[in-house]
VOLUM-858522 format. One record per residue (C-alpha): residue number from 1; residue in three letters; chain; x, y, z. Coordinates in nm, 2 decimals. Example, Ala and Ser with C-alpha at 12.3 -4.5 7.8 and 13.67 -1.06 7.14 Angstrom:
// VOLUM-858522
<r 1, Ala, A, <1.23, -0.45, 0.78>> <r 2, Ser, A, <1.37, -0.11, 0.71>> 
***
This chain:
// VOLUM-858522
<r 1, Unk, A, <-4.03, -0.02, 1.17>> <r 2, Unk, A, <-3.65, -0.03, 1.07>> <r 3, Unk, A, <-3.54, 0.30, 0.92>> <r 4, Unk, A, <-3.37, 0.22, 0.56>> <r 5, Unk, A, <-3.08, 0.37, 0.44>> <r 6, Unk, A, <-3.11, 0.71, 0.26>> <r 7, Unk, A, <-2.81, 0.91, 0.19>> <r 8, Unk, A, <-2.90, 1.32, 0.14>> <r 9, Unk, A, <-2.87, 1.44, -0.22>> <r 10, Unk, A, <-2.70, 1.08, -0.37>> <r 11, Unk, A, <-2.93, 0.79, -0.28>> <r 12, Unk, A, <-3.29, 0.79, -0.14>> <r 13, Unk, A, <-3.48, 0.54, 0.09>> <r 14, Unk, A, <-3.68, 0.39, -0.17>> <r 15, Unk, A, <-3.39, 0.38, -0.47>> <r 16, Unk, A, <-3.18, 0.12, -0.18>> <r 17, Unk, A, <-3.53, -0.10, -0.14>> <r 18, Unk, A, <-3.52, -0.08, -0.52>> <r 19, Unk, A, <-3.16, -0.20, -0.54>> <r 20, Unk, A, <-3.23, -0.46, -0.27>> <r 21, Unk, A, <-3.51, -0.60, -0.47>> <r 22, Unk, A, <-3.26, -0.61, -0.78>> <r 23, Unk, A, <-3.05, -0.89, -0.57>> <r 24, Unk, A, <-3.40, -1.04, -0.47>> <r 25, Unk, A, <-3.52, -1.09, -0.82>> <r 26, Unk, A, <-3.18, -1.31, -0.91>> <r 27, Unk, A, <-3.21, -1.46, -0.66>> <r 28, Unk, A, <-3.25, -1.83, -0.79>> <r 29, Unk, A, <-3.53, -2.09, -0.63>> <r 30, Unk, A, <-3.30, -2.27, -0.42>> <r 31, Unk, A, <-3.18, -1.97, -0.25>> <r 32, Unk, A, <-2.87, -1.90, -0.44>> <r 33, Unk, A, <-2.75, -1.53, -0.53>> <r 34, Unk, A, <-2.54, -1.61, -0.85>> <r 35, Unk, A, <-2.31, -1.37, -1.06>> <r 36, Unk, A, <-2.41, -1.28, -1.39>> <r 37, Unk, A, <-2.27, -1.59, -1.58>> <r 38, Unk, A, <-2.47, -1.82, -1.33>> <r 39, Unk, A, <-2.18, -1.93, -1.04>> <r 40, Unk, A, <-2.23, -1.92, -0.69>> <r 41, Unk, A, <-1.99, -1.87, -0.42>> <r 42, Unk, A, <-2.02, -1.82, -0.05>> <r 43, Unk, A, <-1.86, -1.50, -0.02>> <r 44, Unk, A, <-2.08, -1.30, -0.27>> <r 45, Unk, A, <-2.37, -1.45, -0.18>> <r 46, Unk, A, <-2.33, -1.38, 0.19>> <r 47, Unk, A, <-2.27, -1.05, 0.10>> <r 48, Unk, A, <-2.59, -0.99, -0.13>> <r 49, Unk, A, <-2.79, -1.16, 0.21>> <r 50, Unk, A, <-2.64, -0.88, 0.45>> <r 51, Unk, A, <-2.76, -0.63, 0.18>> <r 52, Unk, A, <-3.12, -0.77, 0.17>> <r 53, Unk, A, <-3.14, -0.80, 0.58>> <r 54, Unk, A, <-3.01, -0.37, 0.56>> <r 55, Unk, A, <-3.36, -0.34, 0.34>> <r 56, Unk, A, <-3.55, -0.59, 0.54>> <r 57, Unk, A, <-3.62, -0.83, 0.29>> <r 58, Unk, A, <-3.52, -1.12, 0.56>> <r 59, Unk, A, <-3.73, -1.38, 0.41>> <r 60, Unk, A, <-3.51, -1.36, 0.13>> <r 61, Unk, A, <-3.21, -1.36, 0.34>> <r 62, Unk, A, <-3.27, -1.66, 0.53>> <r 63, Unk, A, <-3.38, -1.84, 0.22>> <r 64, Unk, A, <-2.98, -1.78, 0.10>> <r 65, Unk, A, <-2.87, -1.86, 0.51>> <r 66, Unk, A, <-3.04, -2.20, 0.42>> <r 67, Unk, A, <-2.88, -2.25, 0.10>> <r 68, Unk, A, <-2.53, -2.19, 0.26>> <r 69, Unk, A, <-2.61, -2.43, 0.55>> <r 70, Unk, A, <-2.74, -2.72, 0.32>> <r 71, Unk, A, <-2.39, -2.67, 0.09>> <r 72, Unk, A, <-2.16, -2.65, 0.34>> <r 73, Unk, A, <-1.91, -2.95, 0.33>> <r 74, Unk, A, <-1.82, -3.15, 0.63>> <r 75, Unk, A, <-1.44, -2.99, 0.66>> <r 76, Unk, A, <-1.69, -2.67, 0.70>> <r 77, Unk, A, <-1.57, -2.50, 0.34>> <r 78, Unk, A, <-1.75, -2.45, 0.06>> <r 79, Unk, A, <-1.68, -2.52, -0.28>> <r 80, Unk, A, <-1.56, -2.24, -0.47>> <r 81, Unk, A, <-1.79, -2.19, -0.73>> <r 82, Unk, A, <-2.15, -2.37, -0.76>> <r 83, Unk, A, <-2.43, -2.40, -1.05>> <r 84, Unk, A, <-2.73, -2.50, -1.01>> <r 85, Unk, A, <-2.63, -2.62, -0.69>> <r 86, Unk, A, <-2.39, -2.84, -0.85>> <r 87, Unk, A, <-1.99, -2.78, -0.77>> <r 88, Unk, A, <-1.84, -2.71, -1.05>> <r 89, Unk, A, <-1.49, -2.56, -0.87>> <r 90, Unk, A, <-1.43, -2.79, -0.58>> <r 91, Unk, A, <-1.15, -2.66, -0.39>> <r 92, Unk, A, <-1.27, -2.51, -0.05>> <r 93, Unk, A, <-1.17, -2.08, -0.03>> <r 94, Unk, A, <-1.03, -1.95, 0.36>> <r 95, Unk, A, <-1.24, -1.63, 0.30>> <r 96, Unk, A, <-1.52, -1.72, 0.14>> <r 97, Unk, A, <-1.58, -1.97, 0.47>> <r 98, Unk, A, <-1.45, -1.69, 0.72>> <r 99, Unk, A, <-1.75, -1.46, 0.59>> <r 100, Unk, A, <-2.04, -1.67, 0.74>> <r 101, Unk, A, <-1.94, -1.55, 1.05>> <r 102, Unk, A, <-1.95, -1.18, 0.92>> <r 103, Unk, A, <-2.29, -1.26, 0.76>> <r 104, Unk, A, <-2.45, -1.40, 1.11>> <r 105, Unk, A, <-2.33, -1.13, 1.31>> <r 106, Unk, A, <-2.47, -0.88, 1.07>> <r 107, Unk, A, <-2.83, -1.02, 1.07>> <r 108, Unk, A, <-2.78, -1.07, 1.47>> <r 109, Unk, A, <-2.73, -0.73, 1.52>> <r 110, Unk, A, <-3.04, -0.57, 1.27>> <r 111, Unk, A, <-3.30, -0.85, 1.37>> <r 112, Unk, A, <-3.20, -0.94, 1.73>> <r 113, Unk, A, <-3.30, -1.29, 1.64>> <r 114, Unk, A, <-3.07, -1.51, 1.87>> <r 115, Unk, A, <-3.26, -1.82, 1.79>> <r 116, Unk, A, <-3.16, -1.80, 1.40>> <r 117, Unk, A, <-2.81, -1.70, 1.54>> <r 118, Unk, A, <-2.81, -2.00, 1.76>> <r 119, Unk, A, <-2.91, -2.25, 1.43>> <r 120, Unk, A, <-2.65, -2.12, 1.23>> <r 121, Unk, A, <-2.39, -2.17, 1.49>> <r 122, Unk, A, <-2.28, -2.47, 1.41>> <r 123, Unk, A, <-2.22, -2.37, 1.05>> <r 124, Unk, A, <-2.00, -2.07, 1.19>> <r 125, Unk, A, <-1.78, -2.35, 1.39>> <r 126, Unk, A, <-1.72, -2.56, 1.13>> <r 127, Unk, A, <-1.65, -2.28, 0.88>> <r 128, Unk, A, <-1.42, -2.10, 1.10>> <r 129, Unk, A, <-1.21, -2.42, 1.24>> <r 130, Unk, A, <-1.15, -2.44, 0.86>> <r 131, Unk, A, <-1.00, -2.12, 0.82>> <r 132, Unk, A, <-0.82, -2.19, 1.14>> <r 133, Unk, A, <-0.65, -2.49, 1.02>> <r 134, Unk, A, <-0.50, -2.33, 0.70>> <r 135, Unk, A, <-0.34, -2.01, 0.96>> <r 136, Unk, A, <0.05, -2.12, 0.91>> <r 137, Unk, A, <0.35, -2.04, 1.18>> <r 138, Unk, A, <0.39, -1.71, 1.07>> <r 139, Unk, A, <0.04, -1.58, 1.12>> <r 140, Unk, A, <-0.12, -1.59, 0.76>> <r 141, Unk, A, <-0.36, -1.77, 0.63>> <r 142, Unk, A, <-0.34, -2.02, 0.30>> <r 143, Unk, A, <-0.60, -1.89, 0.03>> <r 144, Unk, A, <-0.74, -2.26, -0.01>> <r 145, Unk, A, <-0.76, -2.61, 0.05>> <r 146, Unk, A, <-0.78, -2.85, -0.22>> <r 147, Unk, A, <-1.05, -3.14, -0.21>> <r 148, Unk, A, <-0.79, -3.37, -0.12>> <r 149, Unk, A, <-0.66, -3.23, 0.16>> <r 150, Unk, A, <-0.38, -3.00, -0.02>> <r 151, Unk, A, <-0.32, -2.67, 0.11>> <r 152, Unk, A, <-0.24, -2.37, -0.13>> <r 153, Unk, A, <0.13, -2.28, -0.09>> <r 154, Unk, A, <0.03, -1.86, -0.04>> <r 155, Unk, A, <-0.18, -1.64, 0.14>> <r 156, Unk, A, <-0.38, -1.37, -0.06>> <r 157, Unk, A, <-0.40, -1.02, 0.14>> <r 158, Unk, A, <-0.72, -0.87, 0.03>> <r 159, Unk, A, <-0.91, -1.26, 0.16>> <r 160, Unk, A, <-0.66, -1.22, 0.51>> <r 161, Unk, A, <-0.78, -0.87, 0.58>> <r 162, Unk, A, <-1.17, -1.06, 0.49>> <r 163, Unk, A, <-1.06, -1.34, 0.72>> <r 164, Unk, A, <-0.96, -1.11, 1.01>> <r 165, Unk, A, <-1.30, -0.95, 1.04>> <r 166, Unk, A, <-1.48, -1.29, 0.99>> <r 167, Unk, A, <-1.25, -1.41, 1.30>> <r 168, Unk, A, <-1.33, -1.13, 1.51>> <r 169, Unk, A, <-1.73, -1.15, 1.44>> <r 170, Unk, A, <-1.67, -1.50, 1.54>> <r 171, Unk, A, <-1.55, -1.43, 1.85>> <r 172, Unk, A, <-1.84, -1.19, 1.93>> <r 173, Unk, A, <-2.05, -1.40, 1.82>> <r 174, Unk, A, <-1.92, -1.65, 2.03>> <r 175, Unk, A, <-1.91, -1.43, 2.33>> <r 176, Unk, A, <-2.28, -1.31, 2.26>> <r 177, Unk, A, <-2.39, -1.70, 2.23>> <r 178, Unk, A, <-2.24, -1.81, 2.54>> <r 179, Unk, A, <-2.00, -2.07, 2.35>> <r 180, Unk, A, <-1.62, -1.89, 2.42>> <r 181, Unk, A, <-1.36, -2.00, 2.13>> <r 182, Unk, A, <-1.02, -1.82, 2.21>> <r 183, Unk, A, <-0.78, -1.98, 1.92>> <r 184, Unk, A, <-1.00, -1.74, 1.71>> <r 185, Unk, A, <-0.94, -1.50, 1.94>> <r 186, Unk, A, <-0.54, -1.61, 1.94>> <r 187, Unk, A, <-0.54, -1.68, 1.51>> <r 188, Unk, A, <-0.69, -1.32, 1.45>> <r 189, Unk, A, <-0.42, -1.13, 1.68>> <r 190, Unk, A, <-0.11, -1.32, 1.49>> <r 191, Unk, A, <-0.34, -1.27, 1.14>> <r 192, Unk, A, <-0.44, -0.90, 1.20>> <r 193, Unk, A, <0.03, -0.88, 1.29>> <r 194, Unk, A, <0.09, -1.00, 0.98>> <r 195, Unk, A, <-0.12, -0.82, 0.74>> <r 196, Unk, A, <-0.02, -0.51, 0.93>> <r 197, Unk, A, <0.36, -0.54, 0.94>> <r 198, Unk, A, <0.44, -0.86, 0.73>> <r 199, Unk, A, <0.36, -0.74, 0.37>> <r 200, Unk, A, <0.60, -1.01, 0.21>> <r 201, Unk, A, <0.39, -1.28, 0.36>> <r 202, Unk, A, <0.16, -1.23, 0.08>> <r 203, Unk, A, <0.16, -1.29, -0.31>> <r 204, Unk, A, <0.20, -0.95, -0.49>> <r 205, Unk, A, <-0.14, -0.85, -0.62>> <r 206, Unk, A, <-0.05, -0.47, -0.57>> <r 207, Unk, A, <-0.21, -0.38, -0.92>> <r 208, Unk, A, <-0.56, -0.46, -0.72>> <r 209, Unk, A, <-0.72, -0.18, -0.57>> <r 210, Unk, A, <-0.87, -0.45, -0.31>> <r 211, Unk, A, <-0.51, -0.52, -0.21>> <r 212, Unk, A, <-0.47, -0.13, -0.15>> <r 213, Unk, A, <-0.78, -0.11, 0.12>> <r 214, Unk, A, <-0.86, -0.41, 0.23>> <r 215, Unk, A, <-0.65, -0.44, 0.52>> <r 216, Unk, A, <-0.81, -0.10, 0.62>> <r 217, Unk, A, <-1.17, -0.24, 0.57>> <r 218, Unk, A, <-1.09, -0.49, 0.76>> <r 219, Unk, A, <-0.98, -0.38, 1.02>> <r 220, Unk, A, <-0.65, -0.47, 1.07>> <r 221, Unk, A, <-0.49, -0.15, 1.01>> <r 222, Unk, A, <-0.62, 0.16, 1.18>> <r 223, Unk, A, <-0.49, 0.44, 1.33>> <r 224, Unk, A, <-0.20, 0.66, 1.13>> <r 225, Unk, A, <-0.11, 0.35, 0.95>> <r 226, Unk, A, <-0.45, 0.34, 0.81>> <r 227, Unk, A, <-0.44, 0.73, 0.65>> <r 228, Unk, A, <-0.08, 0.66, 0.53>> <r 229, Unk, A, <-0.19, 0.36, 0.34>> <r 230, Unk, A, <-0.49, 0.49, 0.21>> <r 231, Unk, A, <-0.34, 0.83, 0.13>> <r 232, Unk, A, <0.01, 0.66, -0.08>> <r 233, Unk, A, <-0.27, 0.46, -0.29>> <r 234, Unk, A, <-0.49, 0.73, -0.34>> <r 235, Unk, A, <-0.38, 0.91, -0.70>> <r 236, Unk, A, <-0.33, 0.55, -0.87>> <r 237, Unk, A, <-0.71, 0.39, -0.76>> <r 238, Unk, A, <-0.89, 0.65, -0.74>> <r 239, Unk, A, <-1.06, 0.84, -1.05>> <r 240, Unk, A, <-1.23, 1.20, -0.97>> <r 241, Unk, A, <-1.58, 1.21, -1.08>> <r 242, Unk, A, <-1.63, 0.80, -1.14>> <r 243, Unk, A, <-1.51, 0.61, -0.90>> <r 244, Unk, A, <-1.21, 0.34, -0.83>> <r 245, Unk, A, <-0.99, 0.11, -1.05>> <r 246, Unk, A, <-1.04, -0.25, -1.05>> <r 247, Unk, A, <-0.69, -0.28, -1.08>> <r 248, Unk, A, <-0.41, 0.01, -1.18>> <r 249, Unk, A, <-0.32, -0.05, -1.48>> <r 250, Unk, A, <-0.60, 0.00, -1.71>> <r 251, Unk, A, <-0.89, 0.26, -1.72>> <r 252, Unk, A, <-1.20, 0.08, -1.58>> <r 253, Unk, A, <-1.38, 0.17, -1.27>> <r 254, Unk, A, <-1.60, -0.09, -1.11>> <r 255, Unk, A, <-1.93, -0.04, -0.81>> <r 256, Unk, A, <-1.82, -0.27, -0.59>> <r 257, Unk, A, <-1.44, -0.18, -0.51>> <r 258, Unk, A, <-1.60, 0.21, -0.50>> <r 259, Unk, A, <-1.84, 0.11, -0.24>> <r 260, Unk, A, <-1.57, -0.13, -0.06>> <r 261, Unk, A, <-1.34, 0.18, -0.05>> <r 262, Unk, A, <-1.65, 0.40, 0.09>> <r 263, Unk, A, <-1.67, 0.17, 0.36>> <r 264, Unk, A, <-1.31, 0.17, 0.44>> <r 265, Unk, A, <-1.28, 0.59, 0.42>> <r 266, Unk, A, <-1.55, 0.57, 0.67>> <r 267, Unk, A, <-1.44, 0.34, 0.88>> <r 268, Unk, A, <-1.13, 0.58, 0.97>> <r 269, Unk, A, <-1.36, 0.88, 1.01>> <r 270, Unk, A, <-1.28, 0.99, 0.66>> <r 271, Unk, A, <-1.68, 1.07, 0.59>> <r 272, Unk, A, <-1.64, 1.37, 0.35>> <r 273, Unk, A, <-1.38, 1.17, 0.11>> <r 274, Unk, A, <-1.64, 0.90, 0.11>> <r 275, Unk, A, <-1.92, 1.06, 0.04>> <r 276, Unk, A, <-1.78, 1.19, -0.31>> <r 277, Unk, A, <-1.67, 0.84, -0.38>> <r 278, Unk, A, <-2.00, 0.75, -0.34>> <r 279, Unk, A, <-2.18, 0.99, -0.51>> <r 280, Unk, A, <-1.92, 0.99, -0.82>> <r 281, Unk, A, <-2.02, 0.59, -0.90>> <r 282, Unk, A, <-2.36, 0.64, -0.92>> <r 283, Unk, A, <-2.35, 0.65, -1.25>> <r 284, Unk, A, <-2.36, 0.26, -1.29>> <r 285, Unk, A, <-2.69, 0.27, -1.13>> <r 286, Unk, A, <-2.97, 0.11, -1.40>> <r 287, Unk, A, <-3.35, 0.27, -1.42>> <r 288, Unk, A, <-3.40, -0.08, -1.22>> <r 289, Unk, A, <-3.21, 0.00, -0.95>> <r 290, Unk, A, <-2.95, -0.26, -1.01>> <r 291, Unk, A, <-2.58, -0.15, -1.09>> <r 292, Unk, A, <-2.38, -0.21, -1.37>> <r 293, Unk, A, <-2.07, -0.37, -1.26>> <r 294, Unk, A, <-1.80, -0.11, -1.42>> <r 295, Unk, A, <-1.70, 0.14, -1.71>> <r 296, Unk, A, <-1.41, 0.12, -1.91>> <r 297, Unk, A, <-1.37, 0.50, -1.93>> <r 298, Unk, A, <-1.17, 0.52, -2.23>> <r 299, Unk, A, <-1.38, 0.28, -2.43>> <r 300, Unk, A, <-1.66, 0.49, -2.28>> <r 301, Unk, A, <-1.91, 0.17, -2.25>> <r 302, Unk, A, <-2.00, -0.03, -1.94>> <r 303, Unk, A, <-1.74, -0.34, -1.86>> <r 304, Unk, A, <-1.84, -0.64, -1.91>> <r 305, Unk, A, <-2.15, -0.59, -2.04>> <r 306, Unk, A, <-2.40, -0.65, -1.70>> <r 307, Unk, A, <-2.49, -0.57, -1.38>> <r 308, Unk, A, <-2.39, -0.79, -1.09>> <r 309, Unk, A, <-2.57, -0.86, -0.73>> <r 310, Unk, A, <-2.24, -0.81, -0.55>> <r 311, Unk, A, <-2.23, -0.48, -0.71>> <r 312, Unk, A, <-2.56, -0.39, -0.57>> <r 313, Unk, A, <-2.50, -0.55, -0.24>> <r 314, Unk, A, <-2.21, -0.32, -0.20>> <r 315, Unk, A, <-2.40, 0.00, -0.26>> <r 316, Unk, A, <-2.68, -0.10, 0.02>> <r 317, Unk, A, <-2.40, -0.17, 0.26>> <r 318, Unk, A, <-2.18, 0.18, 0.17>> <r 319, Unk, A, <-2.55, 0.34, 0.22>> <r 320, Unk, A, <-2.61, 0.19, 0.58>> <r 321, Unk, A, <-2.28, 0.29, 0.67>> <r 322, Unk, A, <-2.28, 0.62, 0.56>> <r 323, Unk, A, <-2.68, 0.68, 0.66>> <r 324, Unk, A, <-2.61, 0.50, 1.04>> <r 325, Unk, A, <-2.94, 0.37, 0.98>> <r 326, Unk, A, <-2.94, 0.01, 1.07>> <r 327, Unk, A, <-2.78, -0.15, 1.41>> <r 328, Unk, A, <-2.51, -0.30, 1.19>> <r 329, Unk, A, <-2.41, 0.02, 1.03>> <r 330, Unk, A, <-2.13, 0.01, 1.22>> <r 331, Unk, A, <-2.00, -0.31, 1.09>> <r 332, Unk, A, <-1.70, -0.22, 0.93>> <r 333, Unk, A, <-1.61, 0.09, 1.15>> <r 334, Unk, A, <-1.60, -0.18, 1.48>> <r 335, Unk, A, <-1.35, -0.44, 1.28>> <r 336, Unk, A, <-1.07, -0.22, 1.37>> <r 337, Unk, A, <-1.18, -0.20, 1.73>> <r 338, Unk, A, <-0.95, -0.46, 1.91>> <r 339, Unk, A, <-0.61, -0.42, 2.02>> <r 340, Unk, A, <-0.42, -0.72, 1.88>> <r 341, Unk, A, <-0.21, -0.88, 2.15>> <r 342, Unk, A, <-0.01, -1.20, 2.06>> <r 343, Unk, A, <0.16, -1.17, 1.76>> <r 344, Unk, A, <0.23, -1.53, 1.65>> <r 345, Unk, A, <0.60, -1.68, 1.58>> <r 346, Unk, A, <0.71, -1.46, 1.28>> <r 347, Unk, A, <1.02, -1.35, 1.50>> <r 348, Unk, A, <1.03, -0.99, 1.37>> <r 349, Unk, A, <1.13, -0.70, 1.63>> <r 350, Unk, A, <0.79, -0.66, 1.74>> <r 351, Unk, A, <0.73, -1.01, 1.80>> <r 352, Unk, A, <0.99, -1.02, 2.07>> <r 353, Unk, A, <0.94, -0.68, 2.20>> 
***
């Protein structure tokens, strides 16, 4: 029987089963994981389906596997927000497609079911050749395609540092399923370049914490680089005794970006750093188990006013992590595990070196 996650003194076994069933009870008919106001999109929801395959609610998980296979559009994108099924935000999301493959490799490695790995194959080909085709000269990668064809004229570096670890558990997937595809292999060494030396490839959305730790939870920045970064953000994200900004400029902590950061302190061997993190956000935990998605600390009252799936997702995958208690708890530590070689055409010093 699969050992769930328990973390000593902040979060017990059956409190993440509890939160786990949270996610499972909004989870709608169809399969869908929606955000409070109703949406759907595919980079959430895979996320809430990793969190329920940590607490072995797999039946649920595959239900939202199906939903993503039977809304996946033939370019292999999805559309960026859908409810009720119904798209109601058409244009198709480079991170949001590039998580699938994060997703499948995830439930790969708890369940050891290479026959569900080997049905949702296809949809990891056709998501990732999507991503793929919006990689420009340089090395980054466009945020979006329009439904006509359009590509977005910027690259966002939070859904790059995403799209690097969807590319490289595509290419272990790949490997693992017999079916070899090295211009992943090729666009996440020029992507994982740029978001590690190229920061003017990228819109400005410093104010983010997500833009401060991403490219460390992704795993295209390790090493020195990694502390540096994390340490030069630390003072304006992080609040003592609550958690981490949503963005810097105003006084409102959120569950998710404290768990993302959790994962990221970890992933760099950081585990005493994240373990306060961790502990200091429990506070938006509900009676129910759910999360409330942030506090506005001044205001003293939660931020908006509910409590979110992804939030809860985040706290069962910061858990596993920090517990080692599933085969995937090493998810996020392993993104940084690959030296990247080929560096694209950016033409900076250490592209010719």
């Amino acid at each position: 029987m699969r050992r769930l996650p328990e973390v000593g003194g902040i979060i017990t076994a059956e409190q993440v089963l509890q939160t786990a069933e949270s996610i499972a009870a909004i989870q709608e008919p169809d399969g869908g994981v929606p955000w409070p106001e109703g949406h759907v999109d595919a980079w959430n929801h895979i996320e809430c389906l990793m969190a329920l395959t940590v607490a072995g609610l797999t039946e649920e998980a595959r239900k939202g596997f199906d939903w993503l296979v039977r809304h996946q559009r033939p370019d292999g994108s999805w559309p960026r927000k859908l409810v009720r099924g119904e798209p109601v935000e058409t244009a198709g999301e480079s991170n949001h497609a590039a998580y699938i493959a994060v997703g499948v490799w995830h439930d790969l490695l708890i369940t050891g079911d290479e026959d569900f790995a080997r049905r949702m194959w296809p949809t990891v080909v056709r998501a990732l050749d999507f991503v793929v085709g919006l990689q420009t000269r340089r090395g980054e990668i466009l945020w979006l395609r329009e439904p006509d064809g359009t590509p977005a004229d910027y690259a966002l570096l939070t859904g790059s540092s995403s799209i690097y670890q969807g590319l490289r558990c595509g290419a272990l997937l790949a490997e693992r399923l017999g079916d070899p595809q090295p211009d992943w292999e090729v666009a996440a060494d020029r992507l994982g370049h740029v978001i590690a030396h190229h920061p003017e490839a990228f819109a400005d959305k410093s104010r983010f914490a997500m833009d401060w730790y991403y490219p460390v939870l992704g795993g295209a920045v390790r090493g020195e680089a990694a502390h540096q970064r994390l340490d030069e953000g630390w003072a304006t994200f992080v609040v003592p005794g609550l958690g981490v900004r949503c963005v810097s400029d105003q006084p409102w902590v959120t569950g998710a970006e404290s768990c993302e950061l959790v994962l990221a302190l970890d992933a760099v061997g950081r585990r005493e750093e994240a373990l306060r993190v961790f502990a200091d956000m429990q506070h938006l935990r509900h009676e129910d188990g759910s999360y409330w998605t942030g506090w506005q600390f001044v205001n003293r009252r939660h931020f908006p006013h509910e409590r979110s799936g992804y939030t809860a997702a985040a706290v069962i995958l910061a858990a596993d992590a920090l517990a080692r208690a599933t085969p995937a708890s090493g998810l996020f530590r392993d993104a940084g595990g690959h030296l990247v070689r080929a560096v694209g055409e950016c033409g900076c010093e250490i592209a010719r070196a």
